[in-house]
BATIMAR-964819 format. One record per residue (C-alpha): residue in one letter; residue number from 1; y, z, x. Coordinates in steps of 0.25 Angstrom, whole numbers. Layout:
<pts>
<pt rest="a" nr="NUM" v="Y" w="Z" u="X"/>
...
</pts>
This chain:
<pts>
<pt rest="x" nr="1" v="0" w="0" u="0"/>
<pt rest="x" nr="2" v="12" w="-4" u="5"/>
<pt rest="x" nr="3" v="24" w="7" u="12"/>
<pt rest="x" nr="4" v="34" w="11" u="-3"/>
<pt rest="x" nr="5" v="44" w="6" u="3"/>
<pt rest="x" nr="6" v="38" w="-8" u="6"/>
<pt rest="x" nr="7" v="37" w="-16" u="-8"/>
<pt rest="x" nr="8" v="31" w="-28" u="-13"/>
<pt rest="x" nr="9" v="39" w="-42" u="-17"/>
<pt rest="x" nr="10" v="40" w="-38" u="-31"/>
<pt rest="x" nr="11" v="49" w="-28" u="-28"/>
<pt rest="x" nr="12" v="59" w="-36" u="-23"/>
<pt rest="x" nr="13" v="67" w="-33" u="-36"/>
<pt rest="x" nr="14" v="67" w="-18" u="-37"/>
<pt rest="x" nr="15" v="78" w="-9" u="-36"/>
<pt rest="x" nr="16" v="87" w="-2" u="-23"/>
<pt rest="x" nr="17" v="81" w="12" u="-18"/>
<pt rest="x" nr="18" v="90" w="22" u="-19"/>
<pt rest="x" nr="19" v="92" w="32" u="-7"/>
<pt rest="x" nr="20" v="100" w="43" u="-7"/>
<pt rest="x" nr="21" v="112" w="47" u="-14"/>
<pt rest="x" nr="22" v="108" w="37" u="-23"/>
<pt rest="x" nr="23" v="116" w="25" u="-14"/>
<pt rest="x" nr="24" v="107" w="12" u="-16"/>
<pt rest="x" nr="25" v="101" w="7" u="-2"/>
<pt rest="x" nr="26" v="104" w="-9" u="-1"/>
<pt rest="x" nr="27" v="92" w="-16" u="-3"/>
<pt rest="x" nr="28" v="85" w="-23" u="8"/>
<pt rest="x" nr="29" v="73" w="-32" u="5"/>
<pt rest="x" nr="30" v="65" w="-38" u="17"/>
<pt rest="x" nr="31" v="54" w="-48" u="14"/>
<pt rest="x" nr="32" v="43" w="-46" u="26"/>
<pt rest="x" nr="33" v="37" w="-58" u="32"/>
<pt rest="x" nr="34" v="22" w="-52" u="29"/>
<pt rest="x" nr="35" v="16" w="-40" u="26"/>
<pt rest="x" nr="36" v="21" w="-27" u="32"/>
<pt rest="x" nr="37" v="16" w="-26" u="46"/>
<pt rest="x" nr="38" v="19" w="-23" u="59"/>
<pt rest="x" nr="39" v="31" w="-31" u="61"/>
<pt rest="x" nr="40" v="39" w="-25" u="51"/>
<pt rest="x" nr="41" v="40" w="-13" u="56"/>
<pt rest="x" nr="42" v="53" w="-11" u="60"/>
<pt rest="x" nr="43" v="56" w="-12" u="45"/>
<pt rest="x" nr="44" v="47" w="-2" u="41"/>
<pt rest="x" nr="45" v="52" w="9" u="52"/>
<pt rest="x" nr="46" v="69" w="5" u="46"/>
<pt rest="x" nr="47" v="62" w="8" u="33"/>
<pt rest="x" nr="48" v="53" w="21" u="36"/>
<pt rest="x" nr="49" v="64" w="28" u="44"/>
<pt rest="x" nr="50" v="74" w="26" u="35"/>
<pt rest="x" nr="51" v="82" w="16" u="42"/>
<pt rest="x" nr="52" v="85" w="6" u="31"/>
<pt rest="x" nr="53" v="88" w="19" u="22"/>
<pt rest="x" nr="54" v="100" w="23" u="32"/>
<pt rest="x" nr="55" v="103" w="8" u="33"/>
<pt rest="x" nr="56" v="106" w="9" u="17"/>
<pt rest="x" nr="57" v="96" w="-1" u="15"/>
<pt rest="x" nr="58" v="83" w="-1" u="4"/>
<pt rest="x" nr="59" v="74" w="-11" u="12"/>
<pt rest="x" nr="60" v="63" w="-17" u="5"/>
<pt rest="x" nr="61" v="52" w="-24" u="12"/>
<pt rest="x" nr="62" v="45" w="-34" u="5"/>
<pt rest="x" nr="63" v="32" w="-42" u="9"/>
<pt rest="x" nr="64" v="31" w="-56" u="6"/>
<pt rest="x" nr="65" v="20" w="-64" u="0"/>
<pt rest="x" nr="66" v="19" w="-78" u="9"/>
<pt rest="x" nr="67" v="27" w="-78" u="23"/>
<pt rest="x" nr="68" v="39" w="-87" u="16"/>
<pt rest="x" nr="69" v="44" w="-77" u="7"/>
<pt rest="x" nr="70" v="52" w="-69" u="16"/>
<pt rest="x" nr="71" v="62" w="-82" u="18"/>
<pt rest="x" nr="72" v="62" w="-85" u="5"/>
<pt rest="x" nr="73" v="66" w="-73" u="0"/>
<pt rest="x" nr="74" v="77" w="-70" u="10"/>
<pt rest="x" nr="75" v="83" w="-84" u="7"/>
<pt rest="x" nr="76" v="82" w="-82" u="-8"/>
<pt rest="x" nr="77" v="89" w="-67" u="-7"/>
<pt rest="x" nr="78" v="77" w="-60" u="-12"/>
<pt rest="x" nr="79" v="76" w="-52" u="1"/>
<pt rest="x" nr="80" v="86" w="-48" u="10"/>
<pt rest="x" nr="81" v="79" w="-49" u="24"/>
<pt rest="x" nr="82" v="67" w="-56" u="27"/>
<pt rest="x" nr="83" v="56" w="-56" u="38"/>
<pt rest="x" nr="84" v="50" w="-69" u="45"/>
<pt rest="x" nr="85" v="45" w="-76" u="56"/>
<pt rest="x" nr="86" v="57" w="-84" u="64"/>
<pt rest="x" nr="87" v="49" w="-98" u="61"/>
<pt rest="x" nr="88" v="47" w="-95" u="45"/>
<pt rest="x" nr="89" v="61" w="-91" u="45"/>
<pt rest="x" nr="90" v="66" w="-105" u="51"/>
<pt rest="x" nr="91" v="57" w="-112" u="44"/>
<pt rest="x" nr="92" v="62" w="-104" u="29"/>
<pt rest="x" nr="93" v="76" w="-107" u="34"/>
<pt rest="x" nr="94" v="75" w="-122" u="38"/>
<pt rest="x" nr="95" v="68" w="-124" u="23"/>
<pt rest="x" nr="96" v="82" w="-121" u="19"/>
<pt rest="x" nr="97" v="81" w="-106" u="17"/>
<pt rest="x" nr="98" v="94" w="-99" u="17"/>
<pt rest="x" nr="99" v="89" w="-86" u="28"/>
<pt rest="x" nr="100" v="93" w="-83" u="40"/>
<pt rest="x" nr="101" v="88" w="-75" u="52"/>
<pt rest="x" nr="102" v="94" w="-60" u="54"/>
<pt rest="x" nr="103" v="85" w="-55" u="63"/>
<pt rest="x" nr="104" v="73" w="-53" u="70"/>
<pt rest="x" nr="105" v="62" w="-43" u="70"/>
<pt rest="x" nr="106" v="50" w="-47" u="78"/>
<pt rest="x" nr="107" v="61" w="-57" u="88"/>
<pt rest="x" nr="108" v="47" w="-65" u="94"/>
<pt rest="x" nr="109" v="33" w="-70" u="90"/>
<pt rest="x" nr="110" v="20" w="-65" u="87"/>
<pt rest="x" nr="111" v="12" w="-77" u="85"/>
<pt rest="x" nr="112" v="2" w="-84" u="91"/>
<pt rest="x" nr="113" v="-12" w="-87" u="91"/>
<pt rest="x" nr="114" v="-22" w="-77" u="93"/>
<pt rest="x" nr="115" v="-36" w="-79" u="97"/>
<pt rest="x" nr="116" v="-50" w="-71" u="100"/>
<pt rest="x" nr="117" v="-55" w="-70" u="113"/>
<pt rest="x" nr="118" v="-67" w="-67" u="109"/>
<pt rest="x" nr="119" v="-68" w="-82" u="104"/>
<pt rest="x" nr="120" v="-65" w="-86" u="118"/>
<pt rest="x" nr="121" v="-51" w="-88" u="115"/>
<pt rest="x" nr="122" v="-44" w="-85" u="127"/>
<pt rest="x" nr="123" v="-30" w="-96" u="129"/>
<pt rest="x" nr="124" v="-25" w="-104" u="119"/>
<pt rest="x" nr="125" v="-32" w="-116" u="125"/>
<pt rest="x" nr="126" v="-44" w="-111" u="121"/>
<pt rest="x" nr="127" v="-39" w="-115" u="106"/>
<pt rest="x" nr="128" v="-42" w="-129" u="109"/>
<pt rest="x" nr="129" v="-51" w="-134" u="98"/>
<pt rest="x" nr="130" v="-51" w="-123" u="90"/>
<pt rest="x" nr="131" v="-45" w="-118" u="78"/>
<pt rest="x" nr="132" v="-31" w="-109" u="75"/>
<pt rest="x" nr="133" v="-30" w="-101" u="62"/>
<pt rest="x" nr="134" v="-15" w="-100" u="56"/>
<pt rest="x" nr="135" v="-9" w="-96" u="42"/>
<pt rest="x" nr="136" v="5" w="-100" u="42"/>
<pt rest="x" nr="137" v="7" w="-115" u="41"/>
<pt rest="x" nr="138" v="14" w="-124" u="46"/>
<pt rest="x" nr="139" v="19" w="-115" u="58"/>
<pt rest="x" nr="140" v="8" w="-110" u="64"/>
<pt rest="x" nr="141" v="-1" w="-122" u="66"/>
<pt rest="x" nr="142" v="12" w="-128" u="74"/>
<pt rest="x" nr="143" v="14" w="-113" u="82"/>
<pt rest="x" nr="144" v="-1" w="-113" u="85"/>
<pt rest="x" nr="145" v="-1" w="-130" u="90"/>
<pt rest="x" nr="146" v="11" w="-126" u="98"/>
<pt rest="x" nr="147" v="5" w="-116" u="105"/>
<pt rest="x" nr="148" v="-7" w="-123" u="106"/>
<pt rest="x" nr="149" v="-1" w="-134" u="113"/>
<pt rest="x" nr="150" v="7" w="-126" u="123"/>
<pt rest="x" nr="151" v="-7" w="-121" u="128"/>
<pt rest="x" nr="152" v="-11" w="-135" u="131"/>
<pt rest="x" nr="153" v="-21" w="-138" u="118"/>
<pt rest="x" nr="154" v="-20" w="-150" u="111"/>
<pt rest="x" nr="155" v="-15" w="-142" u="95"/>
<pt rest="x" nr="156" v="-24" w="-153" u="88"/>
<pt rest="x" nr="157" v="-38" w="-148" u="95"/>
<pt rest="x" nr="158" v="-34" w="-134" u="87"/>
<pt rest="x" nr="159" v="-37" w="-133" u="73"/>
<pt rest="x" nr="160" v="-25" w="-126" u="66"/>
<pt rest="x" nr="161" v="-34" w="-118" u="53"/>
<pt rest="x" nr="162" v="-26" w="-113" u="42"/>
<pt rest="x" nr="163" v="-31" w="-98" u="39"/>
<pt rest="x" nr="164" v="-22" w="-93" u="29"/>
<pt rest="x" nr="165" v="-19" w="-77" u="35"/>
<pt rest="x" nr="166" v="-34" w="-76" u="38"/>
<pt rest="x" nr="167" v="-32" w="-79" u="54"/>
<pt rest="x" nr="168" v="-38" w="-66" u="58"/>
<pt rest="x" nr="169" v="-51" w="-68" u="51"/>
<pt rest="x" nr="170" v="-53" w="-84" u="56"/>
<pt rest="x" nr="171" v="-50" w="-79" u="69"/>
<pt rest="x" nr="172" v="-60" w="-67" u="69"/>
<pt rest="x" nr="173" v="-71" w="-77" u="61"/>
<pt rest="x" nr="174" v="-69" w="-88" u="72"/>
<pt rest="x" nr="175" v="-63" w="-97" u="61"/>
<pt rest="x" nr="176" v="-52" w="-100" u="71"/>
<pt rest="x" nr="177" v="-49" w="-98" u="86"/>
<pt rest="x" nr="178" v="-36" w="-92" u="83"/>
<pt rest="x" nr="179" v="-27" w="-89" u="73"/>
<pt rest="x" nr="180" v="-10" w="-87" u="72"/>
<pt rest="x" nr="181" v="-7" w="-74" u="74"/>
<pt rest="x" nr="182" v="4" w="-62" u="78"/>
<pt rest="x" nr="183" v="1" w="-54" u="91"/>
<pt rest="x" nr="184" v="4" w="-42" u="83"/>
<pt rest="x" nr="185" v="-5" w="-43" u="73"/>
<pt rest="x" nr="186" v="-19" w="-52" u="73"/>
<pt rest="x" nr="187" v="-22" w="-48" u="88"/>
<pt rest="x" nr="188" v="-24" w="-33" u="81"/>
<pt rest="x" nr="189" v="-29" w="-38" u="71"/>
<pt rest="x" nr="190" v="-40" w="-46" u="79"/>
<pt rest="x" nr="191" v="-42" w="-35" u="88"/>
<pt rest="x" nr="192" v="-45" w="-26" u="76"/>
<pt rest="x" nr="193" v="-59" w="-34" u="74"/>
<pt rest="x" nr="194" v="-62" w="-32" u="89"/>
<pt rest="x" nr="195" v="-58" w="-45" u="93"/>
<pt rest="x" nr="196" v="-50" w="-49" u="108"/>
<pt rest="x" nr="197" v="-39" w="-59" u="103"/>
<pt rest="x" nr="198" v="-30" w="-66" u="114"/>
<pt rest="x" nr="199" v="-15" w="-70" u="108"/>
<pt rest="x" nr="200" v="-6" w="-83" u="111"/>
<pt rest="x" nr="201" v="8" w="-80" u="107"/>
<pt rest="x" nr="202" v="13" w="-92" u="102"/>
<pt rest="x" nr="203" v="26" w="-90" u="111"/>
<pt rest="x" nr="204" v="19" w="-91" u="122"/>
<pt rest="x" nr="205" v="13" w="-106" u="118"/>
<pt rest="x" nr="206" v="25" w="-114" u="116"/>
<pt rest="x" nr="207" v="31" w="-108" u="102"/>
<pt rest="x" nr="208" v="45" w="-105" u="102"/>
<pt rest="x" nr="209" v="49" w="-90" u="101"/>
<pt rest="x" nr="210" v="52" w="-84" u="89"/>
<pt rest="x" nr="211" v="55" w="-72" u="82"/>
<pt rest="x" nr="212" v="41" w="-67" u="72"/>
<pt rest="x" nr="213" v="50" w="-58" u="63"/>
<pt rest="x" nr="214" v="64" w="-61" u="58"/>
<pt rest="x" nr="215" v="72" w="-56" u="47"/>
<pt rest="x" nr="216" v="80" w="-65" u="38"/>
<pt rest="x" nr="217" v="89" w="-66" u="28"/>
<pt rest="x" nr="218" v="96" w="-73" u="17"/>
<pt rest="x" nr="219" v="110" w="-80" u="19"/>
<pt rest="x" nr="220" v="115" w="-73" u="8"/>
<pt rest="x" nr="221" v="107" w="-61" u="12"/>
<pt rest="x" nr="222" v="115" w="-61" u="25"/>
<pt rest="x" nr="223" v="129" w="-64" u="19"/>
<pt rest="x" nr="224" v="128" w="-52" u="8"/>
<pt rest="x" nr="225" v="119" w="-41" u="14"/>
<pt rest="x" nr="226" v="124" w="-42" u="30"/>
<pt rest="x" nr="227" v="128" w="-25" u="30"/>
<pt rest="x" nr="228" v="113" w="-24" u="24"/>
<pt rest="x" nr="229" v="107" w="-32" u="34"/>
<pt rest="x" nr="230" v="114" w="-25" u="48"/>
<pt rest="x" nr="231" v="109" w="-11" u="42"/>
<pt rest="x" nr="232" v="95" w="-18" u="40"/>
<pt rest="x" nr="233" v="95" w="-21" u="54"/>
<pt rest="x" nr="234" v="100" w="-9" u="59"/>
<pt rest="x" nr="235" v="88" w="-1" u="53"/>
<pt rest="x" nr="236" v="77" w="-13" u="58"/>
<pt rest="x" nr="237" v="85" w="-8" u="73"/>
<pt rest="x" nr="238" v="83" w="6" u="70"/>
<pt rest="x" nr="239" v="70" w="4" u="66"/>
<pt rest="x" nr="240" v="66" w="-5" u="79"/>
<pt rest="x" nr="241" v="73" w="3" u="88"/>
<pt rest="x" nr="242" v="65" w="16" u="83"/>
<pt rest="x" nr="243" v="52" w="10" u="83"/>
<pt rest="x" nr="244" v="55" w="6" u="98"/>
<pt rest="x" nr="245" v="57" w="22" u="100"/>
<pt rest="x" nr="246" v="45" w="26" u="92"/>
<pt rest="x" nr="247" v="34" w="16" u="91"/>
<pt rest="x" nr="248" v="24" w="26" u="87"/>
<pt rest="x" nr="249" v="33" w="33" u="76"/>
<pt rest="x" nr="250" v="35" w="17" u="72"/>
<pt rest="x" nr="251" v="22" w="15" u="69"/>
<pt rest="x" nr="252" v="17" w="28" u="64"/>
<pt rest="x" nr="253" v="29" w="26" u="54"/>
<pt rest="x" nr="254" v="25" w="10" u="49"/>
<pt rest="x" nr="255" v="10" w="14" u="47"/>
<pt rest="x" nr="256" v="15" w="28" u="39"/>
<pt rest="x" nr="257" v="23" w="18" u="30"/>
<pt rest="x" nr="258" v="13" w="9" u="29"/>
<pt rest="x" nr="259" v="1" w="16" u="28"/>
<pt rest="x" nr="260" v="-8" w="3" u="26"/>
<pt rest="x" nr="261" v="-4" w="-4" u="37"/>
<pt rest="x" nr="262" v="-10" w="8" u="46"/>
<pt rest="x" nr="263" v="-22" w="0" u="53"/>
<pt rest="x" nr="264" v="-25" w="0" u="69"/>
<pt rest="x" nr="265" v="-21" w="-16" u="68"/>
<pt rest="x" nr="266" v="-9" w="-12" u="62"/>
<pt rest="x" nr="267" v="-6" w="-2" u="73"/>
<pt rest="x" nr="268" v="-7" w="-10" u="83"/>
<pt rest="x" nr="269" v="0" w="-22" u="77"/>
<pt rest="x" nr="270" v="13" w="-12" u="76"/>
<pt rest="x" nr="271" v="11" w="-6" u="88"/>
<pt rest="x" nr="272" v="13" w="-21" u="95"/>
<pt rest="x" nr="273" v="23" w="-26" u="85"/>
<pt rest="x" nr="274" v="32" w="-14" u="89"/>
<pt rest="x" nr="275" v="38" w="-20" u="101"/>
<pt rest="x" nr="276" v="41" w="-32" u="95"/>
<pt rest="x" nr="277" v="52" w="-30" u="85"/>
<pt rest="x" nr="278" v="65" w="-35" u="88"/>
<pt rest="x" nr="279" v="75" w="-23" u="93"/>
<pt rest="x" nr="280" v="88" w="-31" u="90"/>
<pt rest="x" nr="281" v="83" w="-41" u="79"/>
<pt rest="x" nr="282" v="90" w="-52" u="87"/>
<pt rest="x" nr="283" v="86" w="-66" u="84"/>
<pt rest="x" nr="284" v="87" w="-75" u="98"/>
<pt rest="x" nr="285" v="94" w="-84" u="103"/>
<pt rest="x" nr="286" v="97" w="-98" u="95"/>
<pt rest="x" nr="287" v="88" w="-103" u="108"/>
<pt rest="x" nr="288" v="77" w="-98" u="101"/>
<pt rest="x" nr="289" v="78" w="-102" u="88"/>
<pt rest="x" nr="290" v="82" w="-117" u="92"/>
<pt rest="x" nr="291" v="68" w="-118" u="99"/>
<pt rest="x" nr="292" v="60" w="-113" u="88"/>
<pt rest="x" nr="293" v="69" w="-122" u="79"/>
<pt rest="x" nr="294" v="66" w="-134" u="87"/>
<pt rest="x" nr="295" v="52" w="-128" u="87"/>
<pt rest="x" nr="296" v="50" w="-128" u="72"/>
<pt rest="x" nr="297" v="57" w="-141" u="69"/>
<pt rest="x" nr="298" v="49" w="-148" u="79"/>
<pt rest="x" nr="299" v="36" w="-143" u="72"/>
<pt rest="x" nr="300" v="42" w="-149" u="58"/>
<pt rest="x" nr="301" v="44" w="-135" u="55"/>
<pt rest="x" nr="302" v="59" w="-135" u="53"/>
<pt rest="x" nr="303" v="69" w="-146" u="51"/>
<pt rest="x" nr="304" v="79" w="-151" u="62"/>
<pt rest="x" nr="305" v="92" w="-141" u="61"/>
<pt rest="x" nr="306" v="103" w="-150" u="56"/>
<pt rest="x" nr="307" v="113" w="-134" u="58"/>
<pt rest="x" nr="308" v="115" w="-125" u="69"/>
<pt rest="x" nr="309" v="117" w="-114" u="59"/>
<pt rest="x" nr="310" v="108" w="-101" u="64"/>
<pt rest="x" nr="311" v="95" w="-97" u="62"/>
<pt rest="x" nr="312" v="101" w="-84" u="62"/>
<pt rest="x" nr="313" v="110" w="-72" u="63"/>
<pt rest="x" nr="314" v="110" w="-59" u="70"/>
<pt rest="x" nr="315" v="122" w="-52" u="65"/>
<pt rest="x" nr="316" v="115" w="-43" u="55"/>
<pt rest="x" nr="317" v="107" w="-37" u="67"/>
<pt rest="x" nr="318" v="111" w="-24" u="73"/>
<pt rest="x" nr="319" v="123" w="-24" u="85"/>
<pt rest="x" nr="320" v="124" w="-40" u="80"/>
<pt rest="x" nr="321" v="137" w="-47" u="84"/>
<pt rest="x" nr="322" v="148" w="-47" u="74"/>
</pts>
């Protein structure tokens, strides 16, 4: 059962919560890019110590049902923030969506491909004339043919199989040689069934940097709500900068909040997730996001830009320019 504080999508609609002296909090709804997991938890520390409280904000977290909803919502004003991955957001926002990128909270990747040693996978060149489970189409069939190149394998001896969000169970059955995955997550999974997994980051292999969490916002979000937005940020600062302090107290306080999610995988995805949070929440440079731009849009991911308007803005972030 999920935290009280931590609703479903069908309460989106209900009511402010009042705190004391009976002055009403300013709402704050933040759409998830998955299920509550590790990755979130500088959110769920803001929220747990009271942070978000101080701040004067009621944050709501909501989980979404299929990986485009936290986009979509943010464009259409149904949420306030939003959380994705910096390649889904560019996509969302070249389709026409009116978001724009306020921050980052994990600022660099967690994919790649992993694989099982014990199947006598030991480099990617091994792959050769083998199979590759995925889930999320069209982009990880061209991530995982990019990486597969810079190894030196021809892409069109590897069969890319489409595996829905079974890739941990065709990997273990030997349905595929390796699966898309996150370093933070499927390599403790796969070591939970007793198995020696070796991990390519994708970064590594010829796939431009980019950042794995992001929160975005509407453009009318950002023009009505910007007071809101700096005092959410300062509490995700506050949050970070505690959890550097006390990683243990971190952890004890997520699982305590989120009972169900108190499993030994789950442990020792937040204990590596922990270091990986974005202390400042910057965004890069424009370098950055021009070569994963050019990246996208040679892969037919993205049109051409015709603008230079930016991907996006810092100024909600904490000690932000004027």
């Amino acid at each position: 059962m999920m935290h009280k504080r931590w609703r479903g999508w069908a309460a989106v609609v209900a009511g402010c919560v009042w705190v004391s002296c009976w002055v009403a909090a300013e709402p704050i709804r933040v759409m998830l890019d998955f299920q509550l997991n590790a990755n979130h938890l500088p959110l769920v520390i803001a929220e747990e110590r009271g942070l978000f409280e101080a701040a004067g904000l009621d944050v709501e977290l909501l989980v979404p049902t299929s990986a485009s909803d936290p986009a979509k919502l943010a464009a259409a004003g149904i949420v306030e923030i939003a959380l994705t991955p910096q390649t889904n957001y560019m996509i969302a926002r070249d389709a026409g969506l009116p978001v724009v990128a306020i921050g980052a909270l994990i600022g660099f990747p967690l994919g790649g491909l992993l694989a099982l040693e014990d199947h006598g996978i030991a480099a990617l060149a091994d792959l050769a004339g083998g199979k590759i489970g995925y889930s999320l189409e069209p982009l990880e069939p061209i991530l995982w043919r990019t990486m597969l190149a810079a190894a030196g394998v021809d892409p069109t001896t590897v069969d890319l199989v489409h595996v829905g969000m079974n890739t941990v169970a065709a990997l273990l059955t030997e349905q595929v040689d390796a699966i898309g995955a996150f370093r933070n997550v499927e390599t403790f999974h796969v070591a939970n069934y007793g198995f020696e997994s070796v991990f390519f980051p994708q970064e590594t292999y010829g796939v431009p940097q980019t950042m794995e969490v992001m929160f975005i916002a509407g453009d009318r979000v950002l023009a009505d709500r910007s007071d809101a937005l700096r005092r959410f940020f300062a509490a995700i600062s506050d949050a970070i900068a505690w959890m550097e302090t006390f990683p243990e107290e971190a952890e004890a306080l997520f699982f305590e909040a989120n009972p169900e999610l108190d499993t030994d995988v789950e442990h020792h995805s937040l204990v590596a997730t922990l270091p990986l949070f974005a202390a400042d929440m910057r965004l890069g440079g424009e370098q950055s996001w021009r070569e994963l731009e050019t990246y996208l849009a040679d892969h037919g991911l993205i049109g051409p830009r015709v603008d230079e308007e930016a991907w996006f803005t810092e100024r909600f972030l904490p000690n932000a320019e004027p």
